[in-house]
PDB file of N, CA, C and O in Angstrom, chain B, residues numbered from 101:
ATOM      1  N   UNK B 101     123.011  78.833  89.640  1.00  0.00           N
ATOM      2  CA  UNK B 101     124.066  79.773  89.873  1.00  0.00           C
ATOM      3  C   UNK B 101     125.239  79.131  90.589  1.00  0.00           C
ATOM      4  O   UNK B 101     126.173  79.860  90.924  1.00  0.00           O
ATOM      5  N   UNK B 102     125.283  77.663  90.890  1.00  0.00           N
ATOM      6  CA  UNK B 102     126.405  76.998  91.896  1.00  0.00           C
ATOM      7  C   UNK B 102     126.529  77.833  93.190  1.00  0.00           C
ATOM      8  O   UNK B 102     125.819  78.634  93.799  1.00  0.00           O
ATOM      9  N   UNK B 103     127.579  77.361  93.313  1.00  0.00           N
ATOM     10  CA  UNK B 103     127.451  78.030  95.179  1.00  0.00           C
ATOM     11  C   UNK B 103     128.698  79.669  95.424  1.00  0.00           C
ATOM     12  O   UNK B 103     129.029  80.003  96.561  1.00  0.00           O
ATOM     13  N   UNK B 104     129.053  80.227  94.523  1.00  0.00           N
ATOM     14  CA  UNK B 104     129.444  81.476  93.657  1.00  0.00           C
ATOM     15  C   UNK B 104     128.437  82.633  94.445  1.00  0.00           C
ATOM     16  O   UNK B 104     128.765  83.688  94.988  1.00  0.00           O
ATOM     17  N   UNK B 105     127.373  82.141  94.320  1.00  0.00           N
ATOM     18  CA  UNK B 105     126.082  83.506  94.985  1.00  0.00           C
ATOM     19  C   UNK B 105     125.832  83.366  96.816  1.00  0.00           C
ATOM     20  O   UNK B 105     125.392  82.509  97.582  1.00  0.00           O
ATOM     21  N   UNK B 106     126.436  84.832  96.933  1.00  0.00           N
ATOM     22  CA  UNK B 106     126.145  84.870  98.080  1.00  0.00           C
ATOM     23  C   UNK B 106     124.566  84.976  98.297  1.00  0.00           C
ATOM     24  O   UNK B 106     123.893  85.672  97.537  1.00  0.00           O
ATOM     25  N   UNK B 107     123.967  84.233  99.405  1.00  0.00           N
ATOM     26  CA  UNK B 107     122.665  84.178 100.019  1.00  0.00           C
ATOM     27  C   UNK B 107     122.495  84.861 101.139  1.00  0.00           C
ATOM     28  O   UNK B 107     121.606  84.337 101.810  1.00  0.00           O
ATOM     29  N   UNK B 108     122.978  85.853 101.666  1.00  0.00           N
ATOM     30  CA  UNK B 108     122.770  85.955 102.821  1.00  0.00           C
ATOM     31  C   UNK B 108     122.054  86.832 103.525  1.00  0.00           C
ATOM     32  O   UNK B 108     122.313  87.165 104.682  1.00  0.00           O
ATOM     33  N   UNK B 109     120.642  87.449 102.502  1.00  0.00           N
ATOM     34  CA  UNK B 109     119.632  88.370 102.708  1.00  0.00           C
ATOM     35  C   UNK B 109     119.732  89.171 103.006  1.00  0.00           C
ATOM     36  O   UNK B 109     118.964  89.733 103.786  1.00  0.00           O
ATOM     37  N   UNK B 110     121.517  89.981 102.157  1.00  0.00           N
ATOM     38  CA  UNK B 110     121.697  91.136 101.876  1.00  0.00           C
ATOM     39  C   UNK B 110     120.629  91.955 101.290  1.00  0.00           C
ATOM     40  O   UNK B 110     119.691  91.665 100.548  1.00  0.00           O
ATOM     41  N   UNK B 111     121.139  93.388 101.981  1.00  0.00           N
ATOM     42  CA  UNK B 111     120.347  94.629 101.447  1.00  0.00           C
ATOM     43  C   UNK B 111     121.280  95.539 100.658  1.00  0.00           C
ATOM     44  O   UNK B 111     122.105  96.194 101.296  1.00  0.00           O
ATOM     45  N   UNK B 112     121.216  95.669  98.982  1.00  0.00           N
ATOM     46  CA  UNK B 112     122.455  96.451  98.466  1.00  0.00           C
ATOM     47  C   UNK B 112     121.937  97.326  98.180  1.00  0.00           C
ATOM     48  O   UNK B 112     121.041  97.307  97.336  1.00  0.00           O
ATOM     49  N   UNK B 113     122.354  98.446  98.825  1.00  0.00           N
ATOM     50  CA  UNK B 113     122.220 100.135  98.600  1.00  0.00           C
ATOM     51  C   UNK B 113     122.360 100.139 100.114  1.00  0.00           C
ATOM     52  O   UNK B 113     122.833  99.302 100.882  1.00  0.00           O
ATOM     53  N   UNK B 114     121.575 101.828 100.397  1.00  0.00           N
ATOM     54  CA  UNK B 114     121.265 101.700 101.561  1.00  0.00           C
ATOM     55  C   UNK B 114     119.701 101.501 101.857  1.00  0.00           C
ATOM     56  O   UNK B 114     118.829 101.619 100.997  1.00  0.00           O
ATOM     57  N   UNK B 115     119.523 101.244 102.938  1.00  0.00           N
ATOM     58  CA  UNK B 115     118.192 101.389 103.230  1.00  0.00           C
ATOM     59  C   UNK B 115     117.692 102.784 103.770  1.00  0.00           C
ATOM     60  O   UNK B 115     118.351 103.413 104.598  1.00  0.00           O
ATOM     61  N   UNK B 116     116.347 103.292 103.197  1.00  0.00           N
ATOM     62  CA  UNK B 116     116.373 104.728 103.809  1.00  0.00           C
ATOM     63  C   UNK B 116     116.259 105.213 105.270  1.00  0.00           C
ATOM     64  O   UNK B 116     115.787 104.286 105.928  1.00  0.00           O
ATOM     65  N   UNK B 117     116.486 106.231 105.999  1.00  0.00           N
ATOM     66  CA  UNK B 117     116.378 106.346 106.925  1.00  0.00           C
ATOM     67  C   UNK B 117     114.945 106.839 107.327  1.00  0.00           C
ATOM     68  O   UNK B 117     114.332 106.442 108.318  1.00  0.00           O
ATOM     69  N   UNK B 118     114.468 107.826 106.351  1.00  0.00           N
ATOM     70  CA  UNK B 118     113.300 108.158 106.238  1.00  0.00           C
ATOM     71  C   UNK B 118     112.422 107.823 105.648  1.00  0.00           C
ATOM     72  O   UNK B 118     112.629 108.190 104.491  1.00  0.00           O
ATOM     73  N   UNK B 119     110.977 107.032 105.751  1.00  0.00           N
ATOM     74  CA  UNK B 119     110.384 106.985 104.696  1.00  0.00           C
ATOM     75  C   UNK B 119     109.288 107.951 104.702  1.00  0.00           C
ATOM     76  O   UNK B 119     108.307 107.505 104.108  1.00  0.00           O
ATOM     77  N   UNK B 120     109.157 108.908 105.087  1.00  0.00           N
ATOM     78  CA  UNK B 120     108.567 109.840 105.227  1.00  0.00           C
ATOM     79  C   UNK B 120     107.498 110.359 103.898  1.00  0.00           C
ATOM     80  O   UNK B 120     108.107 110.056 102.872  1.00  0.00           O
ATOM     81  N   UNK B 121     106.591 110.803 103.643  1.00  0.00           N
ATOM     82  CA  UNK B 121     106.299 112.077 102.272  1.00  0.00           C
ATOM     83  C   UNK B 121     107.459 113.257 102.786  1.00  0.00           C
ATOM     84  O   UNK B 121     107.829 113.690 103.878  1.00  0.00           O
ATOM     85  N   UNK B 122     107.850 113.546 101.152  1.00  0.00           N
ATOM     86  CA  UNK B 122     108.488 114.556 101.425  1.00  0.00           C
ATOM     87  C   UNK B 122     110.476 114.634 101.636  1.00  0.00           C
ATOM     88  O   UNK B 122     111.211 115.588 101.380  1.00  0.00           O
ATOM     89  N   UNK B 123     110.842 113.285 102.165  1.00  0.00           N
ATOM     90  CA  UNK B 123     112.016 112.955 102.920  1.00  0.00           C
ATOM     91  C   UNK B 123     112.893 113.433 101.437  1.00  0.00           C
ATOM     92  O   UNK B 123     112.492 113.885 100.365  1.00  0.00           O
ATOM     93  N   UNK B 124     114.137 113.124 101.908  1.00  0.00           N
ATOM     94  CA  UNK B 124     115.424 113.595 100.594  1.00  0.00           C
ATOM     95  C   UNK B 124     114.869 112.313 100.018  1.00  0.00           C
ATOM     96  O   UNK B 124     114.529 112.739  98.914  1.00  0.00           O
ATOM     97  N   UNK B 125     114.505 110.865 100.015  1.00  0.00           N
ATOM     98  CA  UNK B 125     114.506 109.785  98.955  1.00  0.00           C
ATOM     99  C   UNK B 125     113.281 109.805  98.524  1.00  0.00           C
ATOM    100  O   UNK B 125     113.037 109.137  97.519  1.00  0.00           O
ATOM    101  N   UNK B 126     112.403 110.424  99.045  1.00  0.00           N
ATOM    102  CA  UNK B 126     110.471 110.338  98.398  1.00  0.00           C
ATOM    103  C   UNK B 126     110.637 111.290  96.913  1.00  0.00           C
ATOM    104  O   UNK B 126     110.997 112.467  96.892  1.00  0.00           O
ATOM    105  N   UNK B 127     110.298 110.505  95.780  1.00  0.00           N
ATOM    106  CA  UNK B 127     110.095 110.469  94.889  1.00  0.00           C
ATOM    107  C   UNK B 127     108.835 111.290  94.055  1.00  0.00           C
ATOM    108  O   UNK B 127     108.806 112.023  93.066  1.00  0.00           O
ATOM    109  N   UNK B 128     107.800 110.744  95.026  1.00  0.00           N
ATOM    110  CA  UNK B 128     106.003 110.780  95.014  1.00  0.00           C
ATOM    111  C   UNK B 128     105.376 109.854  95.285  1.00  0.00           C
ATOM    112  O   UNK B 128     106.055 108.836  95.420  1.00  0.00           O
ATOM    113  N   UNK B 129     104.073 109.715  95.469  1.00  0.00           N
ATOM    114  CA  UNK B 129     103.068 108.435  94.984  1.00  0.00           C
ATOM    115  C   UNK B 129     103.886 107.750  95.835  1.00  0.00           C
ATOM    116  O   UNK B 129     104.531 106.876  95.256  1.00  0.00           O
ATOM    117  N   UNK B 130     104.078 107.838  96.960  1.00  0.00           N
ATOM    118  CA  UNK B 130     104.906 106.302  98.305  1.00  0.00           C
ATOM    119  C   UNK B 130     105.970 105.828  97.308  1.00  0.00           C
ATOM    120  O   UNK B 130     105.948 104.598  97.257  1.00  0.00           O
ATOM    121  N   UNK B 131     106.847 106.337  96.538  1.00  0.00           N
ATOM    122  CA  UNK B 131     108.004 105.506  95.605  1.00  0.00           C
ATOM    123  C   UNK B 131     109.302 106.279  96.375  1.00  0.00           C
ATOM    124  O   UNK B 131     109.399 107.434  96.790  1.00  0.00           O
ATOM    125  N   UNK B 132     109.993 105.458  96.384  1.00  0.00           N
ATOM    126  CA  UNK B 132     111.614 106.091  97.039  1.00  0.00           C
ATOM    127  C   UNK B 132     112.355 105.628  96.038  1.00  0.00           C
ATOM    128  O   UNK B 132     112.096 104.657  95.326  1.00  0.00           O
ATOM    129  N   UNK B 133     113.521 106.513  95.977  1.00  0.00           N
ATOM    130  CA  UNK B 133     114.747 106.700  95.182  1.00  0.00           C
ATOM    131  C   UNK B 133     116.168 105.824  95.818  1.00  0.00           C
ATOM    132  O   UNK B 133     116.916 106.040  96.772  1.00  0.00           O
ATOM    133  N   UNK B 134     116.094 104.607  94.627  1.00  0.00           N
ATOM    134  CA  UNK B 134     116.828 103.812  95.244  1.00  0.00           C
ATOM    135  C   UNK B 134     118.452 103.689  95.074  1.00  0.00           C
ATOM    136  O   UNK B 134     118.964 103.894  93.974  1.00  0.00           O
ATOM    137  N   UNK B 135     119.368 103.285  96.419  1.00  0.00           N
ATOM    138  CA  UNK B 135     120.494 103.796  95.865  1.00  0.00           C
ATOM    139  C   UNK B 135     121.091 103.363  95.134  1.00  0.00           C
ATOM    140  O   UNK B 135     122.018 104.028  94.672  1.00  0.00           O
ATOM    141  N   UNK B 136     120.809 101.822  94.602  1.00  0.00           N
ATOM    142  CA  UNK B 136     121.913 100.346  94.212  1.00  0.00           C
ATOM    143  C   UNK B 136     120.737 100.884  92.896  1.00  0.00           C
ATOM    144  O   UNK B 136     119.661 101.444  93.106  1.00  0.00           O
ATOM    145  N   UNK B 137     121.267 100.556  91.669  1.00  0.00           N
ATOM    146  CA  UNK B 137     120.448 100.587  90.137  1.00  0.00           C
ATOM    147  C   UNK B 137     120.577  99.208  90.095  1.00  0.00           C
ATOM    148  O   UNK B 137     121.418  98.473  90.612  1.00  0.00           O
ATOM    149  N   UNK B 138     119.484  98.937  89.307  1.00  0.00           N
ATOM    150  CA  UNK B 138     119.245  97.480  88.946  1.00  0.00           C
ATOM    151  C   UNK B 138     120.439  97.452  87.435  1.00  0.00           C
ATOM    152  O   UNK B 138     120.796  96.399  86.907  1.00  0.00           O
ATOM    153  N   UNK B 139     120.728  98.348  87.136  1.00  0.00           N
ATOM    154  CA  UNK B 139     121.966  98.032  85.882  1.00  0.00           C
ATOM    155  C   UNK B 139     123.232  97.723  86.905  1.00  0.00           C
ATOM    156  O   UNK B 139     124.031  96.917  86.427  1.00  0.00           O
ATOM    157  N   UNK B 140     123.468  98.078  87.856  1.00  0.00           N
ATOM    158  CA  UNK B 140     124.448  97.816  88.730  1.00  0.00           C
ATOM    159  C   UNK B 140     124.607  96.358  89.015  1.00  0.00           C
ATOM    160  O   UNK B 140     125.686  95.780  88.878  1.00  0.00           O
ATOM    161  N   UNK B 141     123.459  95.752  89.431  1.00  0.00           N
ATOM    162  CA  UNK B 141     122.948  94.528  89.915  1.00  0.00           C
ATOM    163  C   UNK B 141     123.344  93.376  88.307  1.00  0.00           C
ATOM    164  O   UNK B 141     124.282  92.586  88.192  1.00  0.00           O
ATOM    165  N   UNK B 142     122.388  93.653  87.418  1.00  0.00           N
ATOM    166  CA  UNK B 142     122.550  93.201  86.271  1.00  0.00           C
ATOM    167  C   UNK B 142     123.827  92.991  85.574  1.00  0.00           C
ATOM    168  O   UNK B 142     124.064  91.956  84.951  1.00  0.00           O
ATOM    169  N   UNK B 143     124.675  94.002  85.683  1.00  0.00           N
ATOM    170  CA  UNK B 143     126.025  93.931  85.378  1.00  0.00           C
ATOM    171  C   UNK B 143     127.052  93.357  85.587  1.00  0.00           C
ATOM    172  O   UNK B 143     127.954  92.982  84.839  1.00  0.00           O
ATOM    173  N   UNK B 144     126.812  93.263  87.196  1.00  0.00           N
ATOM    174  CA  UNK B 144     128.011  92.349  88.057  1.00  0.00           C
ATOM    175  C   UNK B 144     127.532  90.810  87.288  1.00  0.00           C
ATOM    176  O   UNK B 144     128.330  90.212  86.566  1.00  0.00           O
ATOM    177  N   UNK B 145     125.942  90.214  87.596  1.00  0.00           N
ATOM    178  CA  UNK B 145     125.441  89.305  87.104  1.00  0.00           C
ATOM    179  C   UNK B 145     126.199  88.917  85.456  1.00  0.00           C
ATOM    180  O   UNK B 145     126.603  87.882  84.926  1.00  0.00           O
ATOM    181  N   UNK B 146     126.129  90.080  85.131  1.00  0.00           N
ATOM    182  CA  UNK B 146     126.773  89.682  83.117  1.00  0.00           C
ATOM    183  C   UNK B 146     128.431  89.466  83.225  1.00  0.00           C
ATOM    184  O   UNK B 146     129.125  88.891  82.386  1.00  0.00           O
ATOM    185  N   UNK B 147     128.871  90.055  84.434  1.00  0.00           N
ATOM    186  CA  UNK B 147     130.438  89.800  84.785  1.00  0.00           C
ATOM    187  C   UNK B 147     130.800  88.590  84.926  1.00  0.00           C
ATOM    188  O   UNK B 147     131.839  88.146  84.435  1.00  0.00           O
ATOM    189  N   UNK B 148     129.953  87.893  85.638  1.00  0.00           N
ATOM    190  CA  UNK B 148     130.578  87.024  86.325  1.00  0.00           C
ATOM    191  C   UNK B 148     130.064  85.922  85.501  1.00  0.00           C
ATOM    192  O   UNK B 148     130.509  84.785  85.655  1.00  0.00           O
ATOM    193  N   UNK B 149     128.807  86.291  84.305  1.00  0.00           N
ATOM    194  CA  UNK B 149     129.090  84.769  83.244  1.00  0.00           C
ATOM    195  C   UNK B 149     130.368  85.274  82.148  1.00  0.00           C
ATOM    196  O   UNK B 149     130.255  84.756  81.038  1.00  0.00           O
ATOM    197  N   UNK B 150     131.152  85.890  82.257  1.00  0.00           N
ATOM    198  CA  UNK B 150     131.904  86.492  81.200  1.00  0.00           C
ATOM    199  C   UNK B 150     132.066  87.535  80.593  1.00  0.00           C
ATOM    200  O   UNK B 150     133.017  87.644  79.819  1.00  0.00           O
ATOM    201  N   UNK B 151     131.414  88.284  80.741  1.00  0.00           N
ATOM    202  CA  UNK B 151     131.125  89.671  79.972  1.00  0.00           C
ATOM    203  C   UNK B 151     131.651  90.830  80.165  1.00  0.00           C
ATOM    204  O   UNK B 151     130.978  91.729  80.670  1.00  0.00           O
ATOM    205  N   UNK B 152     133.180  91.049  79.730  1.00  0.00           N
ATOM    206  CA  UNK B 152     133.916  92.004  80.211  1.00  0.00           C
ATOM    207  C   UNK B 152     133.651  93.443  80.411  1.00  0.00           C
ATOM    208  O   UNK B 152     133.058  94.024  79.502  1.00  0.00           O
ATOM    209  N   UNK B 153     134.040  94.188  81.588  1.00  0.00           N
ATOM    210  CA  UNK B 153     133.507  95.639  81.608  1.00  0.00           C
ATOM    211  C   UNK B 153     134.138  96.438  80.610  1.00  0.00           C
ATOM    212  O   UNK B 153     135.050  97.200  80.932  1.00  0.00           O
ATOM    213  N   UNK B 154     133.772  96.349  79.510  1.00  0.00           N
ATOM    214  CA  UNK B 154     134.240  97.241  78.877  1.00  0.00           C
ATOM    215  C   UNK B 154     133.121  97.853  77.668  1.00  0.00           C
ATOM    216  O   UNK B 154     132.149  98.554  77.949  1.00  0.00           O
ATOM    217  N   UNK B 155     133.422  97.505  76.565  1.00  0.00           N
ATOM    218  CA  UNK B 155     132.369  98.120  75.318  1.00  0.00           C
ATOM    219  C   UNK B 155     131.318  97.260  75.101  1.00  0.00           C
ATOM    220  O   UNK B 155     130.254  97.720  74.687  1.00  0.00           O
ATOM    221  N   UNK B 156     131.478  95.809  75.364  1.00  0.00           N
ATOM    222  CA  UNK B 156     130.784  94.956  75.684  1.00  0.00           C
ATOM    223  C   UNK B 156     129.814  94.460  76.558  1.00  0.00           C
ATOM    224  O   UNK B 156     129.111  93.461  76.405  1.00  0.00           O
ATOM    225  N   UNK B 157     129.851  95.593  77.895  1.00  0.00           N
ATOM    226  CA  UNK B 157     129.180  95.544  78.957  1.00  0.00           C
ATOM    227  C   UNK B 157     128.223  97.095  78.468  1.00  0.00           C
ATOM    228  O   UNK B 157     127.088  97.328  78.883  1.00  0.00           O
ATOM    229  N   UNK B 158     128.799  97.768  77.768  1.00  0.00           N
ATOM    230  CA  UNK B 158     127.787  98.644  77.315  1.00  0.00           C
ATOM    231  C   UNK B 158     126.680  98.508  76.570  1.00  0.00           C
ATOM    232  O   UNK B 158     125.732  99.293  76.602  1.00  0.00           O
ATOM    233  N   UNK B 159     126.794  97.025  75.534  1.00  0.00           N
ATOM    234  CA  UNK B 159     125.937  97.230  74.508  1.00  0.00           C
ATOM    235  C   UNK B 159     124.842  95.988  75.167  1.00  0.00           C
ATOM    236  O   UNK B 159     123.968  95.310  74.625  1.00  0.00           O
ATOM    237  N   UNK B 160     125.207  96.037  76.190  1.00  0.00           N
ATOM    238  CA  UNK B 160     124.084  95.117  76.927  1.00  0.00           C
ATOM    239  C   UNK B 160     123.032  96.108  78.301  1.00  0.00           C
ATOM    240  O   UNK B 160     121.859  96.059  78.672  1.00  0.00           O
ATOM    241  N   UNK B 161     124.179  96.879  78.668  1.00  0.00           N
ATOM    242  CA  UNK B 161     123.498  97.748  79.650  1.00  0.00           C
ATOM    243  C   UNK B 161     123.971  99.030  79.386  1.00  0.00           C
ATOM    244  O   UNK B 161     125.026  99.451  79.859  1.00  0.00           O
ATOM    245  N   UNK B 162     122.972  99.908  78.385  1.00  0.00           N
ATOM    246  CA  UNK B 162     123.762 101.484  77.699  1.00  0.00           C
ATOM    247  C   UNK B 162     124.244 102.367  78.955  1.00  0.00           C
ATOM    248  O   UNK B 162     125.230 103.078  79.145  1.00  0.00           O
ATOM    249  N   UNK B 163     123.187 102.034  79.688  1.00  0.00           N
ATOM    250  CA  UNK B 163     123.211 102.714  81.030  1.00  0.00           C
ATOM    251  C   UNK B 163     124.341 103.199  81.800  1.00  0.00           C
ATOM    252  O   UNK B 163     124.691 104.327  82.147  1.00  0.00           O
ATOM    253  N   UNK B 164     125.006 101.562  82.041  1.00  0.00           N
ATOM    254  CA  UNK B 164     125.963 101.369  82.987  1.00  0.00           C
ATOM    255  C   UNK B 164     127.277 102.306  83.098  1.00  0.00           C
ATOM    256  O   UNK B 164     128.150 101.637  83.651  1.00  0.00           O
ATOM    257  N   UNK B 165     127.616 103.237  82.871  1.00  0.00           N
ATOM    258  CA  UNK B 165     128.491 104.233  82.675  1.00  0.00           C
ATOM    259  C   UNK B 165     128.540 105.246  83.827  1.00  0.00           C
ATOM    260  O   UNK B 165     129.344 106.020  84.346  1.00  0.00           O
ATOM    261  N   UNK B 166     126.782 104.689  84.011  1.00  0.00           N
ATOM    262  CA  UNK B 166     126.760 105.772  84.897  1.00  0.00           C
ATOM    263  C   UNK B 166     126.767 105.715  86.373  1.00  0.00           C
ATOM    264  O   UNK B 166     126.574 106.502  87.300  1.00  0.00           O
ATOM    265  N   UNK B 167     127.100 104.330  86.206  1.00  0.00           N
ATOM    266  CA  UNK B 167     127.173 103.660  87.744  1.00  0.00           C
ATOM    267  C   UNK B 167     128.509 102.724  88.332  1.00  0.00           C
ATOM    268  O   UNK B 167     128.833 102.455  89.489  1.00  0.00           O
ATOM    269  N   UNK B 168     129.167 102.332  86.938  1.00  0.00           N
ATOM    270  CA  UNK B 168     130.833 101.811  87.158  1.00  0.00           C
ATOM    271  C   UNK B 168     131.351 101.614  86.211  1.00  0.00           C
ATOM    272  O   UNK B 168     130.866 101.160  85.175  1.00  0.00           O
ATOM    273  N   UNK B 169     132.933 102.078  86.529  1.00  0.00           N
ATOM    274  CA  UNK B 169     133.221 102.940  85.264  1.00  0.00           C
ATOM    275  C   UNK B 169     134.101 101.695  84.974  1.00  0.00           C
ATOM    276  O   UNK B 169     134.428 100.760  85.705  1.00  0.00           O
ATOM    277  N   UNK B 170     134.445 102.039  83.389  1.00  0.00           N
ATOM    278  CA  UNK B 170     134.643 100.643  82.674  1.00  0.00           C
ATOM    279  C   UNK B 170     136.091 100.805  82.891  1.00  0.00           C
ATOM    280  O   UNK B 170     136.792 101.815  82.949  1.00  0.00           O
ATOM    281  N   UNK B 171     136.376  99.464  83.003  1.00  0.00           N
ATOM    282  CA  UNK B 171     137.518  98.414  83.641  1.00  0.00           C
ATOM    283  C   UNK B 171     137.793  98.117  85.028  1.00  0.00           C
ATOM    284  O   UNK B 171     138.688  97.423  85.511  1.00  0.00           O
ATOM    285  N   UNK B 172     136.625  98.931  85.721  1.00  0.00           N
ATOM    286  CA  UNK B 172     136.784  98.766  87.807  1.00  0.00           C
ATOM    287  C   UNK B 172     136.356  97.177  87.614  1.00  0.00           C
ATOM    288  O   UNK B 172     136.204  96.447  86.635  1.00  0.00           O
ATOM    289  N   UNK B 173     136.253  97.032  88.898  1.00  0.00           N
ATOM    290  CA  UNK B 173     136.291  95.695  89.900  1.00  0.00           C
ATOM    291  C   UNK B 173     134.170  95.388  89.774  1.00  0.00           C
ATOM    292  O   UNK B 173     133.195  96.045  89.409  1.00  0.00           O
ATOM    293  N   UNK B 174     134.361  94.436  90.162  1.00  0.00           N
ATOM    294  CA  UNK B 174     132.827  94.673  90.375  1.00  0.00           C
ATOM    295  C   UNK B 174     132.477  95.584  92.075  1.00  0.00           C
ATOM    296  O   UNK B 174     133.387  95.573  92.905  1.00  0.00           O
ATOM    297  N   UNK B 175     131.684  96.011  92.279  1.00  0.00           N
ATOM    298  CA  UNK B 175     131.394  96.609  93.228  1.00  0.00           C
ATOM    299  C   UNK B 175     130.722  96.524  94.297  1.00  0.00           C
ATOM    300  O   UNK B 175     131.163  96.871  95.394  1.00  0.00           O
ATOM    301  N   UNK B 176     129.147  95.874  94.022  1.00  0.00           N
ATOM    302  CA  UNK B 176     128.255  95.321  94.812  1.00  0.00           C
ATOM    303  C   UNK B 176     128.737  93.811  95.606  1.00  0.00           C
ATOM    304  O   UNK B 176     128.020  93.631  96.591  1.00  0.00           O
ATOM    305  N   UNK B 177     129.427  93.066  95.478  1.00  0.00           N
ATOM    306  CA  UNK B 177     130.198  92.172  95.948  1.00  0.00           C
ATOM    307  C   UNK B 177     128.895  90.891  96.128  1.00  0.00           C
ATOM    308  O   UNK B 177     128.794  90.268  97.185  1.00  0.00           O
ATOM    309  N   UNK B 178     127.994  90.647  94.982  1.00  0.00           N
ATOM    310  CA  UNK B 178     127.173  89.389  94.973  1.00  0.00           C
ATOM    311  C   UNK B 178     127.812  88.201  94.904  1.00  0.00           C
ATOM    312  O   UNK B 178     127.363  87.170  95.403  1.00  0.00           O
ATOM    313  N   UNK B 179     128.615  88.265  94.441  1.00  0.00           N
ATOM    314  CA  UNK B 179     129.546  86.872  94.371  1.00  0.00           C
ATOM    315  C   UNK B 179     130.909  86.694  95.190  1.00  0.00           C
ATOM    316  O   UNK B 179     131.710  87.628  95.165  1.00  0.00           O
ATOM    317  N   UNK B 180     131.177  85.651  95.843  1.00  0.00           N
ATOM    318  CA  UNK B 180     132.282  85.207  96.339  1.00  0.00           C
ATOM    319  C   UNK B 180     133.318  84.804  95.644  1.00  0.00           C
ATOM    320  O   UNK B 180     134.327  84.397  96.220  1.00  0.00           O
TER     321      UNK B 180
END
Protein backbone atom coordinates (compact mmCIF):
# COMPACT_ATOMS: atom_id res chain seq x y z
CA UNK A 1 0.00 0.00 0.00
CA UNK A 2 3.30 2.52 0.17
CA UNK A 3 3.24 4.88 2.88
CA UNK A 4 -0.42 6.60 1.55
CA UNK A 5 -2.11 4.33 4.58
CA UNK A 6 -2.57 5.76 7.60
CA UNK A 7 -1.49 3.23 10.57
CA UNK A 8 -2.42 4.66 13.42
CA UNK A 9 -4.87 2.09 15.17
CA UNK A 10 -7.69 4.04 14.26
CA UNK A 11 -11.21 3.14 15.26
CA UNK A 12 -13.71 4.18 12.21
CA UNK A 13 -17.22 4.53 13.30
CA UNK A 14 -17.94 5.02 16.68
CA UNK A 15 -17.29 2.81 19.33
CA UNK A 16 -20.39 1.84 21.37
CA UNK A 17 -21.09 3.27 24.51
CA UNK A 18 -23.12 0.45 25.59
CA UNK A 19 -22.51 -2.97 25.14
CA UNK A 20 -25.17 -4.02 27.03
CA UNK A 21 -28.21 -6.91 25.88
CA UNK A 22 -30.75 -4.89 24.83
CA UNK A 23 -28.69 -1.32 24.33
CA UNK A 24 -29.83 0.99 21.04
CA UNK A 25 -26.65 -1.01 19.06
CA UNK A 26 -27.47 -4.83 20.35
CA UNK A 27 -28.57 -6.50 17.44
CA UNK A 28 -28.97 -10.15 19.29
CA UNK A 29 -26.82 -13.17 19.90
CA UNK A 30 -23.79 -10.52 21.57
CA UNK A 31 -23.67 -8.84 17.74
CA UNK A 32 -23.72 -4.91 17.67
CA UNK A 33 -24.72 -2.68 14.90
CA UNK A 34 -21.86 -1.16 13.42
CA UNK A 35 -21.55 2.42 12.47
CA UNK A 36 -18.64 2.60 9.61
CA UNK A 37 -20.04 -0.27 6.67
CA UNK A 38 -17.43 -2.26 5.37
CA UNK A 39 -18.71 -0.88 1.70
CA UNK A 40 -17.64 2.45 3.14
CA UNK A 41 -14.20 1.07 4.01
CA UNK A 42 -13.94 -0.87 0.65
CA UNK A 43 -14.78 2.06 -1.38
CA UNK A 44 -12.46 4.67 -0.21
CA UNK A 45 -9.88 1.53 -0.73
CA UNK A 46 -11.29 1.27 -4.69
CA UNK A 47 -10.83 5.27 -4.69
CA UNK A 48 -7.73 5.60 -4.05
CA UNK A 49 -6.46 2.75 -6.70
CA UNK A 50 -8.59 4.77 -9.24
CA UNK A 51 -12.01 4.04 -9.24
CA UNK A 52 -14.09 7.00 -9.61
CA UNK A 53 -17.21 7.68 -7.35
CA UNK A 54 -19.48 7.53 -9.67
CA UNK A 55 -21.36 4.58 -11.83
CA UNK A 56 -18.27 2.82 -11.62
CA UNK A 57 -17.99 2.70 -7.94
CA UNK A 58 -21.47 1.23 -8.08
CA UNK A 59 -20.94 -1.73 -10.14
CA UNK A 60 -18.31 -2.79 -7.76
CA UNK A 61 -20.10 -1.91 -4.49
CA UNK A 62 -24.22 -1.89 -5.43
CA UNK A 63 -24.50 -0.94 -1.97
CA UNK A 64 -22.58 2.13 -1.69
CA UNK A 65 -25.34 4.72 -2.31
CA UNK A 66 -26.26 4.21 0.72
CA UNK A 67 -23.44 5.38 2.56
CA UNK A 68 -21.70 8.24 0.11
CA UNK A 69 -23.23 9.85 -2.26
CA UNK A 70 -21.69 9.83 -5.67
CA UNK A 71 -19.19 12.51 -6.53
CA UNK A 72 -18.40 13.49 -2.47
CA UNK A 73 -14.89 13.41 -1.16
CA UNK A 74 -13.89 10.29 0.43
CA UNK A 75 -15.02 10.35 3.99
CA UNK A 76 -13.44 7.91 6.36
CA UNK A 77 -10.04 9.67 5.82
CA UNK A 78 -7.73 6.15 5.52
CA UNK A 79 -5.41 7.73 3.43
CA UNK A 80 -3.17 10.74 3.65
Amino acid sequence: MGGALKTTKTIYGSYPEDLSLGSATDVGRGRQLPTTSVDQLHAELAHWYGVPNDSNMELILPNIRNFWAAGAAPTLGLFS
